[in-house]
N, C-alpha and C positions, 0 to 999 in steps of 0.2 A: 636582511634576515628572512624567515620564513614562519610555514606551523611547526614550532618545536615541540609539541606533546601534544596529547589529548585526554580528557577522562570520558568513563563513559560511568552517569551517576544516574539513580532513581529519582522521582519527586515527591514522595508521599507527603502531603500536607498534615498527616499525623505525625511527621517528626518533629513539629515544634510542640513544645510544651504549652504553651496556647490553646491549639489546638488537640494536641494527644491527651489530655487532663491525666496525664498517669500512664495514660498505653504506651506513647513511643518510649520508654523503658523496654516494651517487647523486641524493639528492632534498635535496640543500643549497640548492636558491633554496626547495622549501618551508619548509625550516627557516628562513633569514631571512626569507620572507616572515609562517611564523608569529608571530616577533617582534615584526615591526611591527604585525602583526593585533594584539598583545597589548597592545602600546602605544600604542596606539589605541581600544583600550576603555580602559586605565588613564586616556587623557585627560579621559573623563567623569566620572572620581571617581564612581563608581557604587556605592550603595548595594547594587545587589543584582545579581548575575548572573545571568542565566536559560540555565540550558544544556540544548538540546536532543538526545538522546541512541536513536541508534539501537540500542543495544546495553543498554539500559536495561531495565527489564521491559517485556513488552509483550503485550497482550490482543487477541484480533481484536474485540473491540466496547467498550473501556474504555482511555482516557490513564492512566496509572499517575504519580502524583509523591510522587515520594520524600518518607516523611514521615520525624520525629526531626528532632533538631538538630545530628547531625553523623553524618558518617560517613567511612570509609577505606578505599582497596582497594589492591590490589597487582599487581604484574606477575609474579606466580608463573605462571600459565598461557603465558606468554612465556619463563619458566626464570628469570626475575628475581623472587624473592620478597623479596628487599631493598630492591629499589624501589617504595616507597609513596607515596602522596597523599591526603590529606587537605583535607575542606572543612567547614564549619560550617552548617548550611541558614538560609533565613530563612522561622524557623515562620509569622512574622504573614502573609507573603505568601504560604507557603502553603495556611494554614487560609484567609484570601480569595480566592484565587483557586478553591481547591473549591467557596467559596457562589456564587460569580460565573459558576461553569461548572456548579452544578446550576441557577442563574437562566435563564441561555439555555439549558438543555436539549441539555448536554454532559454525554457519559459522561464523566467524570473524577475523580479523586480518590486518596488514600493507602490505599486497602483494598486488598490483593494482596500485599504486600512478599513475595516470595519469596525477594530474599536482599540483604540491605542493603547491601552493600559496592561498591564504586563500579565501575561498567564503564571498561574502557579508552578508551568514545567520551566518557567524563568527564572521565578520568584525564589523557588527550596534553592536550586545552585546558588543565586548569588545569596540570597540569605547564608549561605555558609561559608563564599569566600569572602564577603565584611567582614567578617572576624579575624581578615590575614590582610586585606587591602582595600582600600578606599577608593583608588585612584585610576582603575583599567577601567579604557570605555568597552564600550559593549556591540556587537550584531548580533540582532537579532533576526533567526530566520524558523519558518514554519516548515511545514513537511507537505505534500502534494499526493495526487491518487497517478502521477507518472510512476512510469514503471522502474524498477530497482539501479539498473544501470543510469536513466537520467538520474536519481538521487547520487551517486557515486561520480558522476559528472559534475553536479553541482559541488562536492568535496572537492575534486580537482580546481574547480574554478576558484576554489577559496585559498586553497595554496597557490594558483596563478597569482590571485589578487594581493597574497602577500609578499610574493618575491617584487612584484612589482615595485608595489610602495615602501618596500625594505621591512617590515613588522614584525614584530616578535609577536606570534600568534601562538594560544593554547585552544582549544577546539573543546568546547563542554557537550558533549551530549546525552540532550536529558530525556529518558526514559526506564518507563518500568519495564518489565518483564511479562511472562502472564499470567493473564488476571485469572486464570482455573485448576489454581493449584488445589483445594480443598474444597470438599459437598459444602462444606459450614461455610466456605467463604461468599461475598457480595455478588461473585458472577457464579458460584458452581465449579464442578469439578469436569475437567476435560482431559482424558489421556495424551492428550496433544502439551500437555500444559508443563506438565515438570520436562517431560521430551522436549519442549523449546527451551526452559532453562537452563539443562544440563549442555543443551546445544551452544547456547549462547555464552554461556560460564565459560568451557573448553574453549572456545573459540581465542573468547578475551585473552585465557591464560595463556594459548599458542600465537596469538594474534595472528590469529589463520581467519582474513579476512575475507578469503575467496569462498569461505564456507557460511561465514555469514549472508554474501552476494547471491547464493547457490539454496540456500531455504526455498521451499515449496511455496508461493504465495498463498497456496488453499490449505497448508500448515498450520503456517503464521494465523492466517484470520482464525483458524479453530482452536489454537492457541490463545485466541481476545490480546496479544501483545500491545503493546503501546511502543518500543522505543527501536524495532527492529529497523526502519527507514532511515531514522536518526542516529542509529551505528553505522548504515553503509555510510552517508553523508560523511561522518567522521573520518570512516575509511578511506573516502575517498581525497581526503585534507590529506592524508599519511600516504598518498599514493607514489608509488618508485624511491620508498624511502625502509630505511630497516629499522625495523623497532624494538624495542625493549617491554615486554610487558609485565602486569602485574597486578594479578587478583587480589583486592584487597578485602571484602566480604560478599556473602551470598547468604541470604535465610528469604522466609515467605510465610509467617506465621500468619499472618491474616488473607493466607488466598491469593494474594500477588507477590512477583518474584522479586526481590530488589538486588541487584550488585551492583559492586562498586570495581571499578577497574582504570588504571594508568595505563598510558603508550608514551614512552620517550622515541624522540629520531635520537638514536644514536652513532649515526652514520649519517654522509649526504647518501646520492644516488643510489639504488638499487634497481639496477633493471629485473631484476628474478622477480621482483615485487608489483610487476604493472600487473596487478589485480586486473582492472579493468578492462586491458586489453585479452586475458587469457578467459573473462568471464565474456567477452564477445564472441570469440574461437569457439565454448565451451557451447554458446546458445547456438553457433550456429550450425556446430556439428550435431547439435541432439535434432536440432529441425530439419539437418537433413536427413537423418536417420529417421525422421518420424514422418518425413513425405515419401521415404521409400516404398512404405507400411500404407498409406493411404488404399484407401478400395476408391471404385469407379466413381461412386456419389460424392467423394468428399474431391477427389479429383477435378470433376466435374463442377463444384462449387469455389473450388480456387482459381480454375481455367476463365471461369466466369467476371469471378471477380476483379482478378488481377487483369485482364480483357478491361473491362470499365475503368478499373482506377487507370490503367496508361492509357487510355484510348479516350475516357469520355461517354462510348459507347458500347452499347447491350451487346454481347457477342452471340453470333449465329450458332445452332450444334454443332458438334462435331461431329466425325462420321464414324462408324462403326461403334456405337453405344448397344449395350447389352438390352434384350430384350426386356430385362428388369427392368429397365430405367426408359425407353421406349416408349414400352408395349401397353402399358398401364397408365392410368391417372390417380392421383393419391394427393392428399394436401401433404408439406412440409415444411420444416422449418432449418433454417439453415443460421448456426452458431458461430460466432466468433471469439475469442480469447486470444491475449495479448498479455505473458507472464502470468499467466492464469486467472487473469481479470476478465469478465468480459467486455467486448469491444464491438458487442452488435450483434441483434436477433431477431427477423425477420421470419415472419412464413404464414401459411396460409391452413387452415382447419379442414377444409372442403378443396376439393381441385378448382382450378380457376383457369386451366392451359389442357392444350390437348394431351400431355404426356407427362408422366413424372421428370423427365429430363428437362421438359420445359417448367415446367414448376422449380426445380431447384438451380437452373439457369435463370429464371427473375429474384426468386426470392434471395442469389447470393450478392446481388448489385444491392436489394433493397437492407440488406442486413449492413451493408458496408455504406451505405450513402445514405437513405432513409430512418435508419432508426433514433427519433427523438429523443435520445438517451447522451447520446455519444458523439461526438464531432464524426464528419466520414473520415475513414479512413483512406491513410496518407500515402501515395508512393514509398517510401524509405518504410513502412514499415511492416511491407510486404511479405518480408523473409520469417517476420516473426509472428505471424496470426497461426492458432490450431483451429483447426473448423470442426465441425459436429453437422451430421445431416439426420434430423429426426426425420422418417416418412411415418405419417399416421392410419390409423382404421379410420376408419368412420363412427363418428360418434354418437352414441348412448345415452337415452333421456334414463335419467336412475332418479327414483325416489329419496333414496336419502345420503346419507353421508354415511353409512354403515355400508356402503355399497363401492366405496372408494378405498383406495389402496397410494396413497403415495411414492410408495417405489415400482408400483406395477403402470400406474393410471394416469393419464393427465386428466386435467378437471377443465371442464368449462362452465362459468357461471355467468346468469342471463337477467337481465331487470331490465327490462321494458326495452328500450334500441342499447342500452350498456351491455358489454360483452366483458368476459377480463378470461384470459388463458393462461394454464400454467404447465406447463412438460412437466413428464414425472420424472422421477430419481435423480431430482436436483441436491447440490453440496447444500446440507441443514436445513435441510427441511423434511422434517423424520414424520409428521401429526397429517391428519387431515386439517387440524383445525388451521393449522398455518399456511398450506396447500390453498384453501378457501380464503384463507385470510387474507394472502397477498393477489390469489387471481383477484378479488375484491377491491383490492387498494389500484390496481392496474386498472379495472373500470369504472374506478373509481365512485365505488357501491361502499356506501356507508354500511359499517358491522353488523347494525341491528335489523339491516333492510334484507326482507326475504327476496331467493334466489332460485331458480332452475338450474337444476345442476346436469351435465351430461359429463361420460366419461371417454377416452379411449387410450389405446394405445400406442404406440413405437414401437419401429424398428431404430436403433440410432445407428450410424457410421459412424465413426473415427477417423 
């Protein structure tokens, strides 16, 4: 057998009565709708559960799956330490699926376990299919800060894993929606916030999963989503196969989204359906469309780069560079992004090299290999970095912070040999306070500790 369905369900730990004292009454169609999600997988008499877990351990470069043969966690962080659940894992599926995803050349595996007991995005699913079966073992897996298509890889390797061992697999993934549906609600309100629910809702209802792979990264995050990772994952369990879908509710009275949604395979193969392969095609025609567009500095900073990463070594200039980039000395800093994450940021304040070409000829090896953030970057994932070349003015000792502008200014702030920088007109960061805040935490300058503040500005490239 294989993955015969999937749900894709919320976790609010105010749906138990326990814990809601009265309120989950407000999200009662989620509640029967979880129901029927639950019985709906018990239809397939499934061998084994695979549940996706955002609240699971998680690594920014490694899938974590819960290894041992059983484990249990509690609602004590909610004030309910009475309320327990328990599951039993299935070891064989998942000692194969770790050989399966070091074969494709997946970080994944059981080394990390930081704390075995079950997370609540584990706990709300099987909490509500006890009430239909006792007896499916469990995997359990976490979500990662790799980029969209690894997540959608790892769903392939999970339907690898079951054609292998023959299983009747249902695929649970558990996630909210986002969290800035309403001013009144716990996170606030974000126009980004019903636009990712209606996004996600539609999606489910068409099980147009290419569009879910296709979300903006810098969307999502402004969205505060929780379970968008752990839908591709799904999808990618459903991959080359045709599905049947079926919204079964959606409401967000308290500020996050919840739905509840079904996928049957009702069919084997589907080639029209290799998701994954058309979301390859799709990245790598936007990138190349988007190096066509490049100007000389960002050129310049890839020539460099991609020079070091196959070579090893610093590449020489090249000839015929614009007297812009020549003729002049300027600090800068040169950006990297990888699914619109960053992927490394290097530069310099002050010139440090006879020419701006040579300034953003070092600073693009050191953004790629140097920066303490990030592992360096890898040959293979060459094709998909977008770069950013900030050159700067010369910076401005300012008085105070009424003198600062966030989307104009980058800030520099000074405590004795501490330094901490921040470019300006970065994604969410609208205040000066936050601007000062995190150059601070970068130089790692305590809040209350006074500061010298200097300012300037960019030019950035694209």
């Amino acid at each position: 057998m294989s993955v015969l369905a999937a749900v894709a369900v919320p976790h609010p730990p105010i749906i138990l009565p326990q814990i809601g004292r009265g309120e989950e009454r407000k999200i009662q169609s989620t509640t029967d709708a979880y129901r029927k999600a639950m019985q709906f997988v018990c239809r397939f008499n499934p061998d084994t559960v695979v549940i996706i877990s955002p609240h699971s351990i998680i690594y920014g470069d490694y899938f974590h799956i819960s290894p041992g043969s059983h484990a249990t966690g509690s609602f004590a962080t909610f004030g309910c330490p009475d309320v327990t659940v328990s599951c039993d894992y299935d070891t064989e599926f998942v000692d194969t699926l770790e050989k399966q995803c070091k074969q494709d050349s997946i970080y994944a595996g059981t080394l990390g376990e930081k704390d075995p007991a079950l997370d609540h995005g584990t706990m709300i699913p099987l909490h509500f299919l006890s009430e239909f079966s006792t007896s499916v073992n469990v995997v359990r897996i976490g979500l990662s800060g790799l980029d969209f298509l690894t997540h959608y890889r790892l769903g392939q390797a999970i339907q690898k894993t079951a054609d292998k061992l023959k299983r009747r697999v249902v695929v649970i993934a558990s996630g909210d929606l986002s969290h800035k549906l309403l001013s009144t609600g716990p996170y606030g309100y974000a126009k980004q916030g019903p636009e990712f629910d209606e996004q996600i809702m539609t999606a489910f209802k068409e099980a147009d999963f290419f569009s879910i792979l296709t979300m903006d990264p810098q969307f999502c995050d402004a969205a505060a989503e929780c379970g968008h990772r752990a839908f591709i994952i799904m999808a990618g369990a459903l991959d080359r196969r045709n599905i049947s879908a079926s919204v079964l509710s959606y409401e967000g009275p308290f500020g996050v989204g919840y739905g509840v949604a079904t996928f049957e395979v009702v069919t084997g193969n589907e080639q029209s359906r290799d998701i994954g392969e058309q979301f390859l095609k799709y990245e790598n025609t936007r990138m190349q469309e988007k190096q066509k567009n490049e100007d000389e500095f960002v050129r310049l900073a890839r020539f460099s780069l991609e020079h070091f990463v196959r070579t090893g070594e610093e590449a020489s200039l090249p000839e015929n560079l614009s007297p812009s980039l020549t003729g002049k000395q300027a600090g800068a800093f040169v950006s990297l992004k990888k699914n619109g994450r960053l992927r490394g940021c290097i530069g310099t304040i002050l010139p440090c090299r006879a020419s701006l070409a040579e300034e953003i000829l070092h600073n693009a090896v050191s953004a790629c290999a140097h920066d303490p953030r990030v592992n360096p970057v890898t040959e293979d994932e060459l094709p998909y970095l977008v770069y950013s070349v900030d050159v700067l003015t010369e910076p401005q000792h300012i008085e105070s912070e009424s003198e600062l502008n966030p989307k104009k200014y980058g800030v520099i702030v000074k405590n004795g040999g501490r330094q901490g920088v921040l470019l300006p007109d970065l994604e969410g960061i609208d205040t000066v306070q936050q601007q000062i805040s995190i150059a601070k935490q970068k130089a790692r300058i305590m809040p209350d500790e006074e500061v010298e503040l200097y300012r300037f500005e960019v030019i950035r490239h694209h």
